[in-house]
N, C-alpha and C positions, 0 to 999 in steps of 0.2 A: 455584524454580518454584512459582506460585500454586498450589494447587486449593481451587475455591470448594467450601463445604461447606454452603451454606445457603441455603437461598432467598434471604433479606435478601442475602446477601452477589453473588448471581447478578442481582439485584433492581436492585443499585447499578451492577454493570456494566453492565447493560442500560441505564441512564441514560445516565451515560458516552458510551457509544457509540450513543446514538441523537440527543447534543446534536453528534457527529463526521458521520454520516450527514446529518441538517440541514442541518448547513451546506454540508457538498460538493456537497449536493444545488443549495443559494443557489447558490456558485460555477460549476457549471457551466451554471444557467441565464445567469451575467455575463460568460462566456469566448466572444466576439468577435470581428473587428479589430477593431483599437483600441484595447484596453481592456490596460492593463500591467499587470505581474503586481505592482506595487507597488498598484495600487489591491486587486485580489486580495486580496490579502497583511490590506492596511487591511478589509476585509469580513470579510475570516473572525476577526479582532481584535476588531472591534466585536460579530460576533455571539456570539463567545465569550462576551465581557462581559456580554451581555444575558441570558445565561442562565446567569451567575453560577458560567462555568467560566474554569479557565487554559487557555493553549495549553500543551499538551505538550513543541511543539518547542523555543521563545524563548529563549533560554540554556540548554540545552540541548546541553553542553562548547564550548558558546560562541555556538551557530547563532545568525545575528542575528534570524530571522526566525521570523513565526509559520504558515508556510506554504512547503513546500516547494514549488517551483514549475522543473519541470524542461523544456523546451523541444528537440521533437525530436532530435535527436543526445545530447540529456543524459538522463542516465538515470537519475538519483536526487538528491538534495540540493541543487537548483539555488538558488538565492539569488534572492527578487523583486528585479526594477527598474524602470526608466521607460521602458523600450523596448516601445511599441506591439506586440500580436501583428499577424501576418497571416493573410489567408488564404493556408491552406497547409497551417500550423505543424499540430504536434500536442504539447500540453499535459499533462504530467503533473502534477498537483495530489497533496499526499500529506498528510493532516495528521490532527492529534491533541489531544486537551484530557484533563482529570482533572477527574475532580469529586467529590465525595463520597469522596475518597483513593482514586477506582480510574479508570483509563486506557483510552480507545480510540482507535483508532488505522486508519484505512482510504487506500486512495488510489486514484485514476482517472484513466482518459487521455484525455485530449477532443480532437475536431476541430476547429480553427478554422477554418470560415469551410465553403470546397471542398476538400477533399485530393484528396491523389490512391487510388486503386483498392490502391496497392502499401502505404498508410499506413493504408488502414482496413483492410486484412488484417492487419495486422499487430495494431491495435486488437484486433479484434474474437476475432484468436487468443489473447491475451494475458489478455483475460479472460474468454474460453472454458477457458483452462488452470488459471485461479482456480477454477473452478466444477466443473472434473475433480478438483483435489487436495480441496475441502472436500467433494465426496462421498466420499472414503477418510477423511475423522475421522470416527469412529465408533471407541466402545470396543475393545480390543484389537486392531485393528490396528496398525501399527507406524508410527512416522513415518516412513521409508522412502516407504509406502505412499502417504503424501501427496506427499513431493519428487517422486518417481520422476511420479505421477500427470503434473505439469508438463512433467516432461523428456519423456515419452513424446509427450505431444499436443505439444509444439512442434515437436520435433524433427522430429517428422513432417511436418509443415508446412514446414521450410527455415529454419526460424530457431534462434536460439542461444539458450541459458542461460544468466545471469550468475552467476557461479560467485563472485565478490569479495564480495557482498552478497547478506543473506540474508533469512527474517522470525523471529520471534520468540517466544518468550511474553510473555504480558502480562497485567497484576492491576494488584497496585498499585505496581508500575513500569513505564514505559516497556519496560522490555527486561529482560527474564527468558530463563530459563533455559525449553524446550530453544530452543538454534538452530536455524533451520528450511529447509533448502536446498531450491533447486530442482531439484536436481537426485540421483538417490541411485538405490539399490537397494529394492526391493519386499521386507517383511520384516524389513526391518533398522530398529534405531537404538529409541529409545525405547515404551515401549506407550503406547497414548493410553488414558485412563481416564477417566472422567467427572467434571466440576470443573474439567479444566483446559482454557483460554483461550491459543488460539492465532492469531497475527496472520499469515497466512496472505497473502506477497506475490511472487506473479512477477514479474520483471523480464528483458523480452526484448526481444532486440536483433535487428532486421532480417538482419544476417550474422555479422561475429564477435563470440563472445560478451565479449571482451577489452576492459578496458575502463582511464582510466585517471583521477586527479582533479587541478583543475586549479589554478593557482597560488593560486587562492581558502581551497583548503585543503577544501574542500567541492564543489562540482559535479564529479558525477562525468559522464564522458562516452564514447562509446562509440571507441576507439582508430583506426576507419575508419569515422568520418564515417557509419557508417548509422544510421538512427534507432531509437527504443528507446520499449520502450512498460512500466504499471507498474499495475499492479491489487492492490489489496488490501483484505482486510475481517480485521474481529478476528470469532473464532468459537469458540463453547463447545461440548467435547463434554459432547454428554449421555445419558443412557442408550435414549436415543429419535432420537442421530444428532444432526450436528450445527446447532448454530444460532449461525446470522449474527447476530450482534449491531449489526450495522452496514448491514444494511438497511434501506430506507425502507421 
């Protein structure tokens, strides 16, 4: 586990993750009908480049891609391809770059086109529940305090937690040390202290939270067909409460 200890050092991550917010920002102004998630995929590549970062994800224990790109009933890891969205669908986008040796990492669920009433509920719970656990980072509370934050505002709501997959820390790797669940006890699990940078992602599913991955070896998908939706920002506590690093 990171903890940044220096300005400079909080300075760089802030970089980092304001060249991830950017671009998600680009992407969801290009999310459409029409438009495939391999073109997706190719924008958020190019913009990388332009701003003289890596993608995060691209090999990546193997991932092909630079953009995860997950399509209602999938719930995390999807693989771009050439298949056109519709309107309908609902788009989870997840992605991440390093720059300066330190990593961000954010993700969001878009509506393509009209949905329906039962899919923007689901949306707009999903990262309503982000926004409940990142107001529990704050110094000495407990991570507990953040999982549980999620578990409670969904649950409430009729929808499930994904329990397989989790979020993270993160500095200067992708994935550090603590794991971050959505789901827990209030009180429990590690103290949050100031310095450290936590990648803070719900991942909820319409009905059951069971979910399973498929011959790709990567796209995960929800075990009955209901759809799934996936919010995330990286976030620093600091002795002043936390801050989003990955907002616009």
């Amino acid at each position: 586990m990171i903890i940044l200890k220096s300005q400079r050092e909080i300075g760089r991550m802030r970089v980092s993750c304001s060249i991830v917010a950017e671009i998600l920002e680009g992407l969801r102004a290009l999310v459409r009908p029409g438009v495939t998630t391999l073109e997706l995929d190719q924008f958020a590549s190019s913009e990388a480049l332009k701003r003289k970062s890596k993608c995060a994800f691209k090999g990546y224990s193997g991932f092909p891609s630079s953009l995860c790109c997950s399509l209602n009933d999938q719930v995390v890891h999807g693989i771009p391809d050439n298949n056109p969205l519709k309107s309908g669908d609902i788009l989870s986008l997840d992605f991440g770059v390093v720059y300066d040796d330190f990593y961000g990492d954010a993700a969001v669920t878009i509506p393509v086109g009209d949905v329906s009433d039962a899919a923007m509920k689901l949306i707009l719970a999903t990262e309503q529940s982000l926004y409940s656990a990142i107001d529990m980072a704050v110094p000495d509370n407990r991570l507990g305090d953040v999982s549980s934050a999620v578990q409670k505002f969904v649950e409430s709501r009729g929808y499930s937690v994904v329990r397989d997959f989790v979020g993270h820390g993160i500095g200067r790797n992708l994935h550090e040390d603590p794991q971050i669940p959505n789901y827990g006890l209030p009180g429990k699990g590690v103290k949050l202290r100031p310095g450290m940078v936590l990648a803070i992602e719900p991942m909820i599913n319409e009905k059951s939270h069971e979910v399973r991955v498929l011959d790709d070896n990567w796209t995960v998908v929800t075990c009955d067909g209901g759809l799934s939706a996936h919010f995330e920002h990286t976030v620093a506590i600091t002795e002043n409460g936390p801050e989003i690093l990955t907002r616009i």
